[in-house]
N, C-alpha and C positions, 0 to 999 in steps of 0.2 A: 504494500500500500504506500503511494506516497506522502511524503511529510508535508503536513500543513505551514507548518514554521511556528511563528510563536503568538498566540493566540492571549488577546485582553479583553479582559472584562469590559464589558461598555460602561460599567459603574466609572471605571479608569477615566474613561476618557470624558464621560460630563465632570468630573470633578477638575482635569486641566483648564476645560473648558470654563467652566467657575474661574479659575482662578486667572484664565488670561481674558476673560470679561472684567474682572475687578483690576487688572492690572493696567486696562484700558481705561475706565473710568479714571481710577490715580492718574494717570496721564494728561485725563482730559481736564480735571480738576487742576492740578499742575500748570496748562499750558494759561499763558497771561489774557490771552486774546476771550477763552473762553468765562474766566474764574472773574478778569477783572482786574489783574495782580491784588486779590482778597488774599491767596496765599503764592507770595513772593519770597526763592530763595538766592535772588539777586541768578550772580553767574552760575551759579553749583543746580541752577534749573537745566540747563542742558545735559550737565552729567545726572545726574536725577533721570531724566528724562532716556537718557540712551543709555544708561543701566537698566532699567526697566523695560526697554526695547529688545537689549542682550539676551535679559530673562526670559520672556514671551518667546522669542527666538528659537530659545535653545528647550525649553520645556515643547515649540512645535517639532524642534528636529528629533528630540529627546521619544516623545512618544506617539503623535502623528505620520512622523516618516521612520518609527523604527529603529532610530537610531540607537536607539539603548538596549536593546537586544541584537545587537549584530557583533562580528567578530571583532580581535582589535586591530587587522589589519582595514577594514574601513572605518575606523573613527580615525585614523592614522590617514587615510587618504582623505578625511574629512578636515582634521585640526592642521593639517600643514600647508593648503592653501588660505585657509583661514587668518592661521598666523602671519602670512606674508600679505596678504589686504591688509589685516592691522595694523604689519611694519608699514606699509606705504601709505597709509592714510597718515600714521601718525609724521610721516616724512613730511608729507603736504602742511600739518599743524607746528610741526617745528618751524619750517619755512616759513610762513604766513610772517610771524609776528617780526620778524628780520630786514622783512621789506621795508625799502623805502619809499614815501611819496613824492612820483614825479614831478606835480605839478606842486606849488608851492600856494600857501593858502592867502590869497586875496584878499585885503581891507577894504570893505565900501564905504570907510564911514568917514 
């Protein structure tokens, strides 16, 4: 007979399901545009905000694609393309703040 693979409970998956609906409301309560800035954590909102994205993320890869029941050579082909987006985004964020402005800022007054 062949093998099914790895079989989950559908209890499993409405409780992710919970928890990346609440993890989206946090978000949206969070974002300034919607809340107001009622709750404002200055700059640490963005990391706030894309920590909370990482989480949702990795609980969809985690148990909607399986991920957490597979072998370790694919979390291996999974975390090593991963980690080289992360180096190069964080390239682009190192850079950013280095730059200088061409044009020079203008007095009208």
């Amino acid at each position: 007979m062949a093998e099914l693979g790895h079989v989950i409970h559908p209890r499993v998956f409405w409780k992710v399901f919970a928890v990346l609906v609440f993890l989206t409301i946090i978000t949206v309560i969070l974002s300034p545009r919607v809340s107001g800035h009622i709750v404002d954590f200055g700059k640490v909102n963005i990391l706030i905000a894309l920590s909370i994205a990482t989480i949702k993320a990795s609980l969809v890869l985690m148990y909607f694609m399986h991920l957490k029941f597979e072998g370790p050579w694919i979390l291996v082909y999974f975390i090593l393309p991963v980690s080289l987006l992360i180096l190069m985004i964080a390239g682009v964020f190192i850079d950013n703040p280095l730059r200088i402005d061409p044009s020079p800022e203008v007095n009208l007054s």
